[in-house]
C-alpha angles and dihedrals in degrees: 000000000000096000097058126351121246137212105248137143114262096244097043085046086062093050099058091045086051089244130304144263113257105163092113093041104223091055097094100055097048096053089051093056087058093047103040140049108259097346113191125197090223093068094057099048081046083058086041094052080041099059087233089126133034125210098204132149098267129150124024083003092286133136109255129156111242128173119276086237090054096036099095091048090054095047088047096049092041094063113100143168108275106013125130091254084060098022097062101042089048093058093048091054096049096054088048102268121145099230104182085051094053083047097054090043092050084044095056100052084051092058082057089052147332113267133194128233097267087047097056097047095048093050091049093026083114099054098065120066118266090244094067124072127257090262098058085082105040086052082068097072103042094088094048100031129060129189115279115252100253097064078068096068122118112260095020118151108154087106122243135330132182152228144163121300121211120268109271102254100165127092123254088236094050105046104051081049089053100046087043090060090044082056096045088047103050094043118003145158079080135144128244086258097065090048095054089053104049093043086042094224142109121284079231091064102051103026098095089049088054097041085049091059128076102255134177114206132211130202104232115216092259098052101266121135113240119197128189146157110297100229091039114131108254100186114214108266089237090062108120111249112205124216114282140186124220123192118231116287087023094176081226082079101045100036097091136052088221118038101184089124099064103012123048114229099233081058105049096086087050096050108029106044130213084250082055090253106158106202107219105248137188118236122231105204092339097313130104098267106164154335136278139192126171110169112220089218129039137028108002103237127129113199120199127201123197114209089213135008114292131199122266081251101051094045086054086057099051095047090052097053084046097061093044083051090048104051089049090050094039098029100158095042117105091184100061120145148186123227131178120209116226116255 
């Protein structure tokens, strides 16, 4: 939804993009202004109170929004061997810990109330032996447990609290099926590779859902297979690709082992840091072309910064899109401006 935006509702937009990075909370906003036709705030944090949309810890252990009607495949799919969700649980019942019971208990207090991370090891500090560390018991939970709807809200920065997920209902099978096509979907043609990275799990794990399901593939220029939907959209390369804006963590960015189609190499170190950090960028037909930054307090100034020198059109182009950008995010401020770092 890059080339032209649609008009299309919040929710059914995430799921064609297999959910969204929200680790930073405005992220996924931004990104769906990029994506949809007068897209308003408002609508996603509606979804959100409606329970239409779930903030949980999903794929490579990392915070995304998902629907509430794809929540328990991802969940499914996104568990994997020695992570933090298995790793945990399996400490505490070896060392003779009821482990469905904790879960129940810690359950319960967040039906009172929900409760952040410190919260939660200090109140059940007591249940997991002193020779395991606090999150042991807090790893109990994120399976069960997904982040309460305000922490979704644009602009929120209080950190993560928690309540009770539903109950998983889906198949195994089924779910990592599911979540493949929703790749395949989102960004495909893509290798097994890229798959891998952006699920954070093994090709094992996922191959017999993807051999299951009725692929093209491609030959990619330096030899890779490429596999996708067969009825998938695959645009002519010669199809013009308008400047665009993507928030930080755009899952564009972190959907492929090798990024080379969207990021140059000689800019991955400057726009995906060593912290995982992923910097929001702006997109020059259809390539990482620049930074941007646009605080949501403050002084309302966005500053760009082009990674190498751009025509008097294309920078035209940029700053336009800026100031679009700008007056969604800074609606009520007559003094915005636009800056360009030097190079």
């Amino acid at each position: 939804m890059l080339l032209e935006r649609v008009e299309l509702d919040a929710v059914t937009a995430i799921e064609r993009l297999a959910g969204m990075q929200a680790q930073y909370s405005p992220s996924p906003y931004i990104g769906l202004w990029s994506r949809l036709e007068d897209f308003k705030r408002d609508e996603l944090e509606a979804a959100l109170q409606a329970q239409l949309v779930y903030k949980a810890t999903l794929m490579r252990g990392t915070l995304h929004l998902v629907s509430a009607r794809q929540f328990d495949l991802f969940r499914l799919a996104s568990r994997f061997p020695r992570h933090v969700w298995t790793e945990g649980p399996r400490q505490l019942k070896e060392l003779g810990v009821d482990v469905e019971a904790l879960r129940e208990e810690i359950l319960v207090a967040l039906d009172n109330r929900p409760l952040k991370k410190p919260e939660l090891e200090k109140a059940f500090r007591h249940r997991v032996p002193a020779n395991l560390p606090d999150w042991v018991a807090f790893s109990v939970i994120l399976y069960s447990a997904i982040n309460h709807h305000e922490d979704a809200r644009f602009g929120h920065f209080a950190g993560s609290r928690y309540r009770r997920a539903p109950l998983p209902t889906a198949d195994p099978e089924d779910a990592m099926r599911a979540v493949v096509t929703s790749y395949l979907a989102a960004f495909g043609p893509a290798t097994r590779g890229d798959l891998a990275q952006w699920l954070g799990r093994s090709v094992s794990q996922f191959s017999a859902a993807l051999d299951s399901l009725d692929l093209v593939t491609f030959q990619a220029e330096d030899g890779r297979k490429l596999v996708d939907l067969r009825d998938a959209p695959r645009p002519d390369p010669d199809v013009p690709s308008p400047v665009r804006f993507l928030p930080k963590w755009d899952n564009l960015l972190l959907a492929y082992d090798r990024r080379e189609r969207v990021l140059p190499e000689a800019l991955r170190k400057i726009v995906i840091r060593k912290n995982g950090d992923v910097l929001p960028t702006f997109l020059v037909d259809g390539m990482v072309a620049g930074a941007w930054e646009a605080p949501l307090r403050g002084r309302a100034i966005m500053s760009l910064e082009a990674f190498s020198s751009l025509s008097a059109p294309k920078r035209r182009a940029v700053e336009s899109e800026a100031e679009r950008l700008h007056a969604w995010l800074r609606p009520d401020e007559a003094g915005r401006e636009i800056t360009w770092k030097q190079a």
